[in-house]
C-alpha positions as CSV (number, residue, x, y, z in Angstrom):
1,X,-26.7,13.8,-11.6
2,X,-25.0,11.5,-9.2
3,X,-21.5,11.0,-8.3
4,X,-19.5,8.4,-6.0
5,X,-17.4,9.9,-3.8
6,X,-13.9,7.4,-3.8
7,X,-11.7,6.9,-1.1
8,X,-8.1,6.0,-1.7
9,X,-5.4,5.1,1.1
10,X,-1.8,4.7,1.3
11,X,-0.5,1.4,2.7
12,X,1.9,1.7,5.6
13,X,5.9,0.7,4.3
14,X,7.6,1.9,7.2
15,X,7.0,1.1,10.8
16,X,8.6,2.7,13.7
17,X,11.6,0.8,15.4
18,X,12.5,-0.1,12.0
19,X,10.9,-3.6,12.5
20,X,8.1,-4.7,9.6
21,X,4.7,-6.2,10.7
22,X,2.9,-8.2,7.8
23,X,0.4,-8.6,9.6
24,X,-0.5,-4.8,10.5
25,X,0.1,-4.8,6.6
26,X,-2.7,-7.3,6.5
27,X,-5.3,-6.1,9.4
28,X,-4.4,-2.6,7.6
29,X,-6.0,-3.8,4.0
30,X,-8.5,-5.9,5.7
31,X,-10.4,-3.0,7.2
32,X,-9.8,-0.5,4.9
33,X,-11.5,-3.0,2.7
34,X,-14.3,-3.4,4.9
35,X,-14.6,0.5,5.1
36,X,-15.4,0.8,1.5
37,X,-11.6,2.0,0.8
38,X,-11.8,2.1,-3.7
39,X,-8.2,1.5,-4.0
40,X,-4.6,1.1,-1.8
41,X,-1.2,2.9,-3.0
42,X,2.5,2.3,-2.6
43,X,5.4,5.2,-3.3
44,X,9.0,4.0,-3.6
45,X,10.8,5.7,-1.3
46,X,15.0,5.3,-1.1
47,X,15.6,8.4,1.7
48,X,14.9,8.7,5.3
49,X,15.9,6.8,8.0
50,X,13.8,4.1,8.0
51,X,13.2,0.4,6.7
52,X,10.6,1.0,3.8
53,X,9.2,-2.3,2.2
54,X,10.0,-3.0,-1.6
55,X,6.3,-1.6,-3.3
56,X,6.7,-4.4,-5.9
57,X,6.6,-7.1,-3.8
58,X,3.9,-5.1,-1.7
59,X,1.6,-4.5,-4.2
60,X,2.1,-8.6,-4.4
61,X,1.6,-9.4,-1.0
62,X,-2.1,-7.0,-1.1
63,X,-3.0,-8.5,-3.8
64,X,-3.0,-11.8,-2.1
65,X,-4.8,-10.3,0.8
66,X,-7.8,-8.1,-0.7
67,X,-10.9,-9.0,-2.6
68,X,-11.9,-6.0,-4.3
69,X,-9.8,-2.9,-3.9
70,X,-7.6,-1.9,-6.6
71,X,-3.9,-1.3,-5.9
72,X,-1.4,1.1,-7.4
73,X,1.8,2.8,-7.2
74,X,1.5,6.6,-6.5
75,X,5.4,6.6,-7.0
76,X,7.5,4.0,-8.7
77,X,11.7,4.8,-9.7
78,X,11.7,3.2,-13.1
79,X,15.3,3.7,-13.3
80,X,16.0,1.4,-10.5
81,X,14.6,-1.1,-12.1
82,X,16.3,-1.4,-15.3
């Protein structure tokens, strides 16, 4: 028997300096793509003292960007959303 190792990784939501680059977001996705990557995650995260982008609307903005990898959220606060 065979088996497929899979390779997740976690997109980067907070940058140092506090000031967000979509397009490391994109050159980010676009070679873990190209690596073979199987899927992408987000976490919501509401400490530290950083900027952290919205997962949501990151997981939106991926899936604009990549072909083929699959894209989740590792952590997601449902009771912010309600």
């Amino acid at each position: 028997m065979t088996s497929r190792v899979r390779l997740a990784v976690g997109i980067p939501q907070t940058f140092p300096g506090g000031v967000v680059d979509l397009q490391k977001v994109r050159a980010f996705l676009g070679r873990a793509e190209a690596l073979g990557f199987e899927s992408a995650w987000v976490v919501e995260q509401i400490l530290g003292s950083l900027p952290s982008l919205e997962p949501v609307q990151l997981l939106t903005r991926a899936a604009g960007i990549t072909t083929r990898i699959r894209l989740g959220s590792a952590v997601l606060l449902t009771a912010l959303r309600s």
